[in-house]
C-alpha positions in Angstrom: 5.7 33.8 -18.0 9.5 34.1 -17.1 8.4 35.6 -14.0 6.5 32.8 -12.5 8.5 29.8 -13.5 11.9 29.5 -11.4 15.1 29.1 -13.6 16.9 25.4 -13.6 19.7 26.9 -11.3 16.9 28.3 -9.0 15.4 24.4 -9.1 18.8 23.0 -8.7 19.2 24.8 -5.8 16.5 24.1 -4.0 16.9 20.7 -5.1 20.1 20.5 -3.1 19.0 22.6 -0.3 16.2 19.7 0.2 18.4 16.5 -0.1 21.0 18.0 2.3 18.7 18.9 4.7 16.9 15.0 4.5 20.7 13.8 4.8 21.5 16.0 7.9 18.1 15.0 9.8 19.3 11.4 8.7 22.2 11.5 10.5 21.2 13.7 13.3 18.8 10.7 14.5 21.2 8.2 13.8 23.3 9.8 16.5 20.6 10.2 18.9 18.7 7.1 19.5 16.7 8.7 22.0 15.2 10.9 19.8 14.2 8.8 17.0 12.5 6.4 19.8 10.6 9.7 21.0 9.4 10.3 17.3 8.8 6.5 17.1 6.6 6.7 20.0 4.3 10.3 19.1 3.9 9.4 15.4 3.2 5.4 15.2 0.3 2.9 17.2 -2.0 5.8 17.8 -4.6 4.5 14.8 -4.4 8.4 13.2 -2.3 9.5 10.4 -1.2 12.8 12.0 2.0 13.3 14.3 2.1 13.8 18.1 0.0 11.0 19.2 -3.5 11.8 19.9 -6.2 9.4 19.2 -8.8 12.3 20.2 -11.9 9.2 19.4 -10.3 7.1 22.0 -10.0 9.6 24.7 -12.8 11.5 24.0 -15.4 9.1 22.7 
């Protein structure tokens, strides 16, 4: 059973590979307003819940 759980330093680690990489997207898009707006604009208004935008009932119905 050892073998299929990770150890609490292999979750800690992982743990701290995730939050850094949330903190270093967090502050790449605060520097770059013109991408956040680009995400802004693919991912909300389209009435779906996946990203990039396409409503494919509205165009294709």
């Amino acid at each position: 059973m050892s073998n299929v759980l990770p150890s609490g330093q292999e979750v800690l680690r992982e743990s701290l590979v995730l939050i850094g990489g949330a903190i270093l997207a967090a502050l790449i898009l605060s520097q770059l307003p013109e991408l956040r707006a680009w995400i802004a604009n693919n991912t909300r208004g389209t009435g779906t819940t996946t990203a990039g935008g396409c409503n494919c009932d509205q165009l294709h119905g």
